[in-house]
Wavefront OBJ file of the C-alpha trace (Angstrom):
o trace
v 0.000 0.000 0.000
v 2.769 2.533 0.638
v 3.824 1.900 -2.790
v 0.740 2.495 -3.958
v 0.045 5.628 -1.899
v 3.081 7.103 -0.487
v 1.034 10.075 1.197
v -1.494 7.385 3.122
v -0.437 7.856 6.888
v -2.873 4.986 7.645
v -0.551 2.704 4.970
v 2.850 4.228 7.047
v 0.905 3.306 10.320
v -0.156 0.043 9.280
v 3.684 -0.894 8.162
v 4.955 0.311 11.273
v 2.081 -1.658 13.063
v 3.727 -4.989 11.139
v 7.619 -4.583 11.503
v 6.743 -3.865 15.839
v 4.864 -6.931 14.842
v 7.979 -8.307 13.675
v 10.629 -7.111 15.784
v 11.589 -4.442 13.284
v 12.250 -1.749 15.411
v 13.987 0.553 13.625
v 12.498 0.523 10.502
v 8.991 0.482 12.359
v 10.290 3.844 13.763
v 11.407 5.172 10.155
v 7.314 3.791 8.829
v 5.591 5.552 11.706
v 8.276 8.956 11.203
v 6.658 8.977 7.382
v 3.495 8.160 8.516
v 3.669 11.742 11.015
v 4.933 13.281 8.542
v 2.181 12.198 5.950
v -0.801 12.591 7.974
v -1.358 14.777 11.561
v 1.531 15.127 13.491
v -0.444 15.940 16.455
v -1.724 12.484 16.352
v -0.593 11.502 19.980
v -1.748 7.668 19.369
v 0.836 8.152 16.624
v 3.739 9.633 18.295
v 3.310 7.296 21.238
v 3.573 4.421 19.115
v 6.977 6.406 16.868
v 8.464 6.289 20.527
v 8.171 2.997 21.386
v 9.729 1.854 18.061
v 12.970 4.551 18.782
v 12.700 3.525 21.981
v 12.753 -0.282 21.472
v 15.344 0.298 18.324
v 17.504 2.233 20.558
v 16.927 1.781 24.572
v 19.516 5.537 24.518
v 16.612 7.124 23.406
v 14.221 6.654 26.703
v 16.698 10.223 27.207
v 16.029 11.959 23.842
v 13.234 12.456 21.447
v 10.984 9.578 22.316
v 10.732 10.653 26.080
v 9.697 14.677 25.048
v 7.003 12.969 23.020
v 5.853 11.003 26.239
v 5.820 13.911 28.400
v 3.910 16.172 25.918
v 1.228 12.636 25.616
v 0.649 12.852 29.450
v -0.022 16.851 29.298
v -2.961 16.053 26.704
l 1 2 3 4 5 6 7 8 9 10 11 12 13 14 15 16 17 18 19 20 21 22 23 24 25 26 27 28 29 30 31 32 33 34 35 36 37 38 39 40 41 42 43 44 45 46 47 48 49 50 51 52 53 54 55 56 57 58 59 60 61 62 63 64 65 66 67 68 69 70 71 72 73 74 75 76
């Protein structure tokens, strides 16, 4: 499908939903980044699920980006 439709965030979220499936981490990460960038950043479901796939590709980033996106989740 992303072939198909390489602006369809619901394609990039599905991807990423297979390769966590997978234990694909980082390029589950890299599928969820394009489908933010493709569809509404401000989807927190989203974001939460791009940090758990930078967070499970790289357990360094608990400290970076992945934990400002928690933080900002648990204000909303």
């Amino acid at each position: 499908r992303t072939e198909a439709s390489p602006a369809d965030a619901a394609a990039w979220t599905a991807l990423g939903d297979g390769l966590i499936a997978e234990q694909r981490f980082a390029e589950a990460r890299d599928a969820y980044a394009r489908a933010l960038r493709t569809g509404n950043p401000e989807d927190d479901a989203l974001r939460l699920s791009y940090a758990e796939a930078t967070i499970l590709a790289d357990r360094n980033a608990l400290a970076g980006e992945a934990a400002e996106i928690i933080e900002d989740a648990e204000r909303d």
